[in-house]
VEXMAR-144319 format. One line per field, with one value per residue (C-alpha): z, y, x; residue number from 1; residue in one letter. Coordinates in steps of 0.1 Angstrom, whole numbers, padded with zeros to 4 digits, always signed. Last residue first. Example, Ala and Ser with C-alpha at 12.3 -4.5 7.8 and 13.67 -1.06 7.14 Angstrom:
% VEXMAR-144319
pz = [+0071|+0078]
py = [-0011|-0045]
px = [+0137|+0123]
num = [2|1]
residu = [S|A]
END
This chain:
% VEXMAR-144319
pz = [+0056|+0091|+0119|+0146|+0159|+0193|+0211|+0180|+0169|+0145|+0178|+0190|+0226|+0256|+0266|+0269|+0297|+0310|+0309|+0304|+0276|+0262|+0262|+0245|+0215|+0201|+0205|+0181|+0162|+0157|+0151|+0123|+0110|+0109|+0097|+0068|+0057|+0063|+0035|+0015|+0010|-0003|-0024|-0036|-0042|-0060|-0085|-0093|-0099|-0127|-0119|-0136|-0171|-0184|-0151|-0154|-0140|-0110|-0108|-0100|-0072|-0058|-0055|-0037|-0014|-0005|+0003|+0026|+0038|+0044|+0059|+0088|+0097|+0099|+0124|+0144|+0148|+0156|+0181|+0210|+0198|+0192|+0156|+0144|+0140|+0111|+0091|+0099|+0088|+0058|+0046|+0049|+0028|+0001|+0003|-0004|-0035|-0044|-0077|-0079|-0082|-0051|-0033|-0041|-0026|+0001|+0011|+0006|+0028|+0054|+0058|+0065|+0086|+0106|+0107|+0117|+0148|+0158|+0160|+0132]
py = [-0032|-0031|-0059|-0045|-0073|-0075|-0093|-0119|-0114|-0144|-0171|-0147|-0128|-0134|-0164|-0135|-0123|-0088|-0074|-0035|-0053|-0070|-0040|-0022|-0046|-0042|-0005|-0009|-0031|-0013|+0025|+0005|-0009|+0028|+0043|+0019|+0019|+0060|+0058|+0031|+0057|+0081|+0068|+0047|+0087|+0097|+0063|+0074|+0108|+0092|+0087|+0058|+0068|+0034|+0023|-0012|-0032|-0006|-0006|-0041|-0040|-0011|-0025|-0056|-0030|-0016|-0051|-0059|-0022|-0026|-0061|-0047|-0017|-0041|-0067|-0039|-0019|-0052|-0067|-0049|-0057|-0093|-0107|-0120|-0091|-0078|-0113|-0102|-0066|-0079|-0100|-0074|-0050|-0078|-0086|-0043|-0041|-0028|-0011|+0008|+0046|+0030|+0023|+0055|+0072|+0053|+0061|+0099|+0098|+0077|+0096|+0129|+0110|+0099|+0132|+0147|+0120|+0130|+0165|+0190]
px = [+0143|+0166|+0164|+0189|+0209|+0224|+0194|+0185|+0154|+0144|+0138|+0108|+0119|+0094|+0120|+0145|+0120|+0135|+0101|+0122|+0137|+0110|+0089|+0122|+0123|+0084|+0088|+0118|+0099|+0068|+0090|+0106|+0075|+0058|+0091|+0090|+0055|+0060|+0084|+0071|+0037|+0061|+0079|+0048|+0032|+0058|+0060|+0023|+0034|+0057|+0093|+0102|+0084|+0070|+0059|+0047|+0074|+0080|+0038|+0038|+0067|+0049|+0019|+0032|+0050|+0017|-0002|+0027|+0025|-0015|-0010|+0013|-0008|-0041|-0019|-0005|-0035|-0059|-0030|-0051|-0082|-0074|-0076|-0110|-0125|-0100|-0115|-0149|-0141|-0121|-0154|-0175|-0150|-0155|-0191|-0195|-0173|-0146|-0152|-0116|-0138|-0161|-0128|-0110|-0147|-0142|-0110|-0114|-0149|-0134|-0102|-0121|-0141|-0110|-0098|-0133|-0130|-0096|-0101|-0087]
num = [120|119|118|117|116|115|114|113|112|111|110|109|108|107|106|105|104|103|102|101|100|99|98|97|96|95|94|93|92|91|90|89|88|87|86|85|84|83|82|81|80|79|78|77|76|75|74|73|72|71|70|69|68|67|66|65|64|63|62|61|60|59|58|57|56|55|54|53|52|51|50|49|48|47|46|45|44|43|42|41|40|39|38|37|36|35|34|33|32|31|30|29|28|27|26|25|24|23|22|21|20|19|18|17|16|15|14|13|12|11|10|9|8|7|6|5|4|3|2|1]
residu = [X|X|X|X|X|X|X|X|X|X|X|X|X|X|X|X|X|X|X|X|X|X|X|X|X|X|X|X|X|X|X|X|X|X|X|X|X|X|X|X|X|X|X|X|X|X|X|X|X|X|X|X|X|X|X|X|X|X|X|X|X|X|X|X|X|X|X|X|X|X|X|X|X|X|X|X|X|X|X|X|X|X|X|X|X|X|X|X|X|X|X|X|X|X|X|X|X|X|X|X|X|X|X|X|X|X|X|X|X|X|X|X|X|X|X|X|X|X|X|X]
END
């Protein structure tokens, strides 16, 4: 499948969840100006990294929720925390070798130290 089929293909499944959770036109408006905002070449990044936050808040609602512990709705959280955390993890670590082959330790945030690997 090409790349543009895929992400129509994502579109249509997406949007038909939103329709069925009554999300509502204003409010994907708003989140496109809001996703505009942010430089285009942070855009990926910042979208990626407020989906998982929004994930993991999901999660932690359905674990209080969940009657069963192991519905198909807890399968689908394992899953989707899964490649939240490989995604971050890859971010990071891609994150940590530009600053090492820039060489700037000023480049580096005060919360990454150089020996320490953050882990989730």
């Amino acid at each position: 499948m090409d790349q543009m089929s895929a992400l129509q293909r994502a579109l249509d499944r997406v949007g038909a969840a939103a329709e069925k959770y009554g999300v509502q036109a204003g409010e994907v408006d708003a989140s496109t100006h809001e996703q505009s905002t942010v430089a285009p070449q942070w855009r990926t990044g910042w979208t990626a990294g407020r989906l998982q936050r929004i994930f993991a808040e999901l999660a932690e609602r359905h674990e209080r929720e969940c009657a069963r512990g192991d519905c198909g709705a807890c399968a689908g959280i394992r899953e989707g925390l899964t490649v939240s955390l490989a995604s971050l993890r890859t971010m990071q670590r891609d994150q940590m070798e530009q600053w090492l082959r820039e060489g700037d330790p000023s480049a580096r945030p005060r919360y990454v130290s150089r020996n320490r690997r953050l882990d989730f």
